[in-house]
C-alpha positions in Angstrom: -77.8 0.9 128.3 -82.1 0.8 128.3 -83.4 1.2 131.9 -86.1 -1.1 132.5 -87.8 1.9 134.8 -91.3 1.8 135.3 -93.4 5.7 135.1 -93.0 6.9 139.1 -96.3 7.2 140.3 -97.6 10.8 141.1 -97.8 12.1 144.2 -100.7 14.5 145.5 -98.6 17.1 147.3 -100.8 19.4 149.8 -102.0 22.8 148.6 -100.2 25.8 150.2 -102.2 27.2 153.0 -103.6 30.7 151.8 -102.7 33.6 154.2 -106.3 35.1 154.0 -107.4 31.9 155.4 -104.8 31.3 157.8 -105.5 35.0 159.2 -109.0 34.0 159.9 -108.3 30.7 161.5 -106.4 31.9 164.3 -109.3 30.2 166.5 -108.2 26.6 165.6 -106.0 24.3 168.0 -102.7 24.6 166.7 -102.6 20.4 167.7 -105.3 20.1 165.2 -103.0 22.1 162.1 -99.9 20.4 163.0 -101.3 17.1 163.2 -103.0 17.5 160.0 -99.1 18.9 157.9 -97.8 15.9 159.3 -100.5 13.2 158.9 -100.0 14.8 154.9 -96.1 14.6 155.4 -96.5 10.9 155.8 -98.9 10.2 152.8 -96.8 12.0 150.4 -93.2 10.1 152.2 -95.2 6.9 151.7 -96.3 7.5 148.0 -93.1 8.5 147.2 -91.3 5.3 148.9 -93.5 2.6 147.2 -92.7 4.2 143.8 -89.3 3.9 144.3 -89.6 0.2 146.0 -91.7 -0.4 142.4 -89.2 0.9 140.2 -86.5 -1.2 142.0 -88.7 -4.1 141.4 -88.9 -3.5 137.5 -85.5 -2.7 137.5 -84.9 -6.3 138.8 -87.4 -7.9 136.9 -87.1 -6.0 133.3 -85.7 -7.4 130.5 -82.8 -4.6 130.5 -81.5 -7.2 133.4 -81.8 -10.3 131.3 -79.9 -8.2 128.5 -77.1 -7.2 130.9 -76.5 -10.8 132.1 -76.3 -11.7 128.6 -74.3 -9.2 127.2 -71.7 -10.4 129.9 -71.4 -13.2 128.7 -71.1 -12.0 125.1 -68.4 -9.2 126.5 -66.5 -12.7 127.9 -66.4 -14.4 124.0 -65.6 -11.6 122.3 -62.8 -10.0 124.5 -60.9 -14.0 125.5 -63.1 -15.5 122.5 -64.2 -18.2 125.5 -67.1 -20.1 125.2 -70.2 -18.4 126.0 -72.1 -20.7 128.7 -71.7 -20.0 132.4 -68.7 -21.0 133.3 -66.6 -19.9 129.9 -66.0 -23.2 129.0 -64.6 -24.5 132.4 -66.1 -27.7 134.3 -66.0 -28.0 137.4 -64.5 -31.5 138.9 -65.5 -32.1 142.6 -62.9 -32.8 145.1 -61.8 -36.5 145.6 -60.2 -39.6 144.8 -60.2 -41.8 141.5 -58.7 -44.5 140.3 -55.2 -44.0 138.5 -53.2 -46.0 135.8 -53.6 -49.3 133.8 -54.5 -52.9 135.4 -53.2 -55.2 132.6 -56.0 -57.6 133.6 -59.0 -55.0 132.8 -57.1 -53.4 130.4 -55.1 -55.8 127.5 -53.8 -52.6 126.2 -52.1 -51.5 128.5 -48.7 -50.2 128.6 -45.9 -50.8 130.9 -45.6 -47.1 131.7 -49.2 -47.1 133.0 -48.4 -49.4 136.1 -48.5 -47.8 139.4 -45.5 -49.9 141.0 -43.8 -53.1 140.9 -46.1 -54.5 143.9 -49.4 -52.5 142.6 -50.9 -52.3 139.0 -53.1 -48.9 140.0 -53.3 -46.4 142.9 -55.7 -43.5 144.0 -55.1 -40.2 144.3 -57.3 -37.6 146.1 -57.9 -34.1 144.5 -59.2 -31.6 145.7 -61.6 -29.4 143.4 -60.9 -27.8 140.3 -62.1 -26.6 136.9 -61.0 -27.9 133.3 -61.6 -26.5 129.9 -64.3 -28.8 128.3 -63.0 -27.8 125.0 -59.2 -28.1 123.8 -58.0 -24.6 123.3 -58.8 -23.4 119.7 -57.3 -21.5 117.1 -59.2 -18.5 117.6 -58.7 -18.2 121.5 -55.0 -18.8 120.6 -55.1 -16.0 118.2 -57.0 -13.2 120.5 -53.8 -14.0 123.0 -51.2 -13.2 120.4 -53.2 -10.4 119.3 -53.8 -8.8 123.0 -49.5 -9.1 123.4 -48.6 -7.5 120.0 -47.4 -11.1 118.5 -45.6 -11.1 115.5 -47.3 -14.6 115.3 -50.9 -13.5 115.8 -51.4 -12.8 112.0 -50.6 -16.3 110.7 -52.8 -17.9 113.8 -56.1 -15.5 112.5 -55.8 -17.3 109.0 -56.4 -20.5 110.4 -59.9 -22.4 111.3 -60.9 -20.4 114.6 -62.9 -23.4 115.8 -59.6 -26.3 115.7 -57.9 -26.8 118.3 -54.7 -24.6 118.2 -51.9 -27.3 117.8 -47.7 -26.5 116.7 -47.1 -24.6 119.8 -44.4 -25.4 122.3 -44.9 -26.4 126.0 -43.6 -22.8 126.9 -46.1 -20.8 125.0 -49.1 -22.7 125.9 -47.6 -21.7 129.6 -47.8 -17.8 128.6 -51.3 -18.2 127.1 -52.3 -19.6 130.4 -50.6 -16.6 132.7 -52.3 -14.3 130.0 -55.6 -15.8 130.5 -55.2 -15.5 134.5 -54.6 -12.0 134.5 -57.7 -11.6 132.1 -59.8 -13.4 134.9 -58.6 -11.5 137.4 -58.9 -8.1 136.0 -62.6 -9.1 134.5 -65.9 -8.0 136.4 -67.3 -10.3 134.2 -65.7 -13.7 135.4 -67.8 -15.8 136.7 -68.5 -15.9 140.2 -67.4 -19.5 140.9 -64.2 -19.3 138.7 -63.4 -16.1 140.2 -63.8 -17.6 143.7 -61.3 -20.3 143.4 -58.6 -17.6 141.9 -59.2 -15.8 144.8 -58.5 -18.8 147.2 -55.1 -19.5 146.0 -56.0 -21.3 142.0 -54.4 -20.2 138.9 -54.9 -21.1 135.5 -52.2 -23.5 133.9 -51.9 -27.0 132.0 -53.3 -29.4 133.9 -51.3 -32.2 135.7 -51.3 -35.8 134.8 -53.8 -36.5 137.8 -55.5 -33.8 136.9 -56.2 -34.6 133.1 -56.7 -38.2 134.0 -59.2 -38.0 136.3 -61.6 -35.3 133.8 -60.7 -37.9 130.9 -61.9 -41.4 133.3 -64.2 -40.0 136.2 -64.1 -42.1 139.5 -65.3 -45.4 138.2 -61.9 -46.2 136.9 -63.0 -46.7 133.1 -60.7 -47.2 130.1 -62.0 -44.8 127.6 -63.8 -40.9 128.3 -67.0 -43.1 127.6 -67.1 -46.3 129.3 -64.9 -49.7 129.2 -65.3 -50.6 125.6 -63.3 -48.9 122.4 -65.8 -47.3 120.0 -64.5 -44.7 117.3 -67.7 -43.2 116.8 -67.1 -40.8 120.4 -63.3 -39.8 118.7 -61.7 -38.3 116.0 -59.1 -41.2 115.9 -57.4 -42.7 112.7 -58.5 -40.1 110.3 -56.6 -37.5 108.0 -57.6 -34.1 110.4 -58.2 -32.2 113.2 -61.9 -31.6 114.1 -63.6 -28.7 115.6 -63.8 -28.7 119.2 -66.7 -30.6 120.2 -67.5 -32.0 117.2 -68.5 -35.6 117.9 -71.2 -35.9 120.9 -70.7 -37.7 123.8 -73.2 -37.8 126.3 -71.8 -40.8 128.0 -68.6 -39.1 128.3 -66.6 -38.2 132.0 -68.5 -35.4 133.0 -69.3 -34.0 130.0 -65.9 -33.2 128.3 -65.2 -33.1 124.5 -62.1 -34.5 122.7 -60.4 -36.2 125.7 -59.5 -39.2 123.3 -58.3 -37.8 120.1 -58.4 -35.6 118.1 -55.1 -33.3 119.5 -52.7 -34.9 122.2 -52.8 -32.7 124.9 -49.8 -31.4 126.9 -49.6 -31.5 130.4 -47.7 -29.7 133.5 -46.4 -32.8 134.8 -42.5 -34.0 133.5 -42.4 -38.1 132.7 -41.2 -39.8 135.8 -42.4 -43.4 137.0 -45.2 -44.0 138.9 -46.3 -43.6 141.6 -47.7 -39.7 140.9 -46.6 -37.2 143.2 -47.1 -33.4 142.2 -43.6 -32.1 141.6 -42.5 -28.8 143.5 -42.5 -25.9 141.8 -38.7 -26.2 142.3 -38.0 -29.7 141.1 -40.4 -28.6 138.0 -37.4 -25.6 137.2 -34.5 -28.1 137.7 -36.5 -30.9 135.6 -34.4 -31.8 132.2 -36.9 -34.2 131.1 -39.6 -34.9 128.7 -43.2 -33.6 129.6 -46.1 -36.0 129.6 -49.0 -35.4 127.0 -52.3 -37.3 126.9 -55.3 -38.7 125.3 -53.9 -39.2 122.0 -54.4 -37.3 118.5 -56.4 -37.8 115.3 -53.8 -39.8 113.6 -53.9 -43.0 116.6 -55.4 -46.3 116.5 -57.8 -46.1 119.5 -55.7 -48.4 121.7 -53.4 -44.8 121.8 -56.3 -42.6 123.1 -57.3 -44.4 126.5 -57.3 -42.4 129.3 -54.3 -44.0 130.9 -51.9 -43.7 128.4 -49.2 -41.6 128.8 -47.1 -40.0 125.5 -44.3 -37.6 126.0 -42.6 -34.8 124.2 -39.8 -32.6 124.8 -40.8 -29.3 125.7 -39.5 -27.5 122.9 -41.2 -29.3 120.1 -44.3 -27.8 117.9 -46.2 -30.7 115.8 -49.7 -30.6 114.2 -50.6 -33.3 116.6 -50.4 -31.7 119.6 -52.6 -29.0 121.6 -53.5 -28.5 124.9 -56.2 -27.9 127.6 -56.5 -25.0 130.4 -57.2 -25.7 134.0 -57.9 -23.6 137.0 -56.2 -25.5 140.0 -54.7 -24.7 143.9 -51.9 -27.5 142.6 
């Protein structure tokens, strides 16, 4: 790798003190010659210490530095083929509460697997923090994985469109992706400092959980789509004949920033379909569960009143369909 080294100054060392001389010196204070080595001692320590402090400095200021924070992040694409930004693609959603499920009354499409409870149409649920992928988890991500492991599969998964969201995988398999991807992040001096942090305090990545997804899809102001209150097809690939690339259609306005939460792919989640009210399943109820698993935000095939943030499709855990991807998380749940 190019240093970014500056030339080290020279440094005037003190001529050698010629016998002849010092025979015919003897009359001088030996204070006075001792004084004068060390006083030249100093100068030459001195020199020497502020080139060093000045190559340090370039070192930190050069554009070899630049390079090598850049060149992390390249390392980081090409070895998980993540998203090059910061953060590889994650977004980090601040600990709190939000507003969760359908209120007939705001929402006239609501469905009755949306309510929180007989007595209650909604109910909040505090979260603490945790990072989501902003993207759906694409082909060519989905390939490295089954290429890293020695797939038999990873062949057939290279051919397709690296930039659509890998879809026709089971709920176990996106499961091993996401225990692949951990070890990655832990085993990476790359990974970012903030995702690395919240692995070290007890996080893993996984699917997310119903709460989880629903809270990226509707932020805290209890909205019915990723963009606001009102349906609007020009923010989602919905009703159309295919997939998209990831982060195709724009959307500012969206809940903090995150493409494809309304179609596009449905999305599977970690959560099994039980009524309302949500309560994070054990990790042992989750083994005994015999159930179908919840999937959200809708596909490329809905109407838009199928790809509200609220609404809740399920799937059993075995089935692969063209319809249906997935998002990562990196969560203490």
């Amino acid at each position: 790798m190019a240093s970014g080294r500056g030339k080290k100054g020279a440094v005037n060392e003190p001529k050698k003190a010629d016998p002849f001389l010092a025979q015919n010196l003897d009359y001088q204070a030996p204070g006075r010659a001792v004084g004068i080595t060390v006083m030249l001692s100093l100068v030459a320590f001195t020199a020497a210490f502020m080139s060093y402090q000045s190559l340090k400095l370039d070192e930190a200021t050069s554009p070899a530095s630049e390079t090598s924070e850049t060149s992390a992040l390249s390392e980081a694409k090409e070895k998980f083929a993540l998203p090059g930004d910061p953060l590889w693609g994650f977004v980090s959603i601040p600990a709190g509460e939000f507003i969760m499920g359908s209120n007939p009354q705001r929402d006239r499409m609501a469905y009755e697997n949306e309510r929180w409870s007989s007595t209650q149409r909604q109910g909040r649920v505090d979260l603490p923090e945790y990072f989501i992928g902003r993207f759906e988890v694409t082909n060519a991500q989905f390939a490295y994985y089954l290429s890293a492991i020695e797939s038999s599969s990873a062949e057939a998964f290279a051919e397709l469109d690296p930039a659509l969201p890998v879809t026709s995988v089971s709920l176990p398999q996106t499961l091993s992706y996401a225990r692949w991807l951990d070890s990655q992040l832990r085993r990476s001096a790359a990974t970012p400092v903030a995702l690395r942090k919240a692995l070290d305090a007890g996080a893993k990545v996984t699917l997310p959980s119903e709460a989880e997804w629903e809270k990226a899809a509707r932020g805290t102001d209890g909205r019915i789509f990723p963009w606001g209150m009102e349906p609007n097809g020009t923010f989602a690939n919905v009703a159309s004949a295919a997939l998209l690339p990831v982060g195709s259609l724009s959307c500012e306005s969206c809940s903090y920033g995150i493409a494809d939460m309304a179609g596009n792919a449905w999305e599977l989640t970690r959560s099994p379909l039980v009524d309302y009210p949500f309560v994070m399943p054990s990790a042992e109820a989750l083994l005994r569960a015999d159930s179908l698993w919840v999937m959200r935000g809708g596909s490329f095939q809905d109407a838009i009143n199928n790809v509200r943030s609220a609404v809740r499709g399920a799937v059993d855990p075995s089935v692969r369909n063209p319809t249906i991807g997935f998002r990562l998380v990196i969560s203490r749940l």
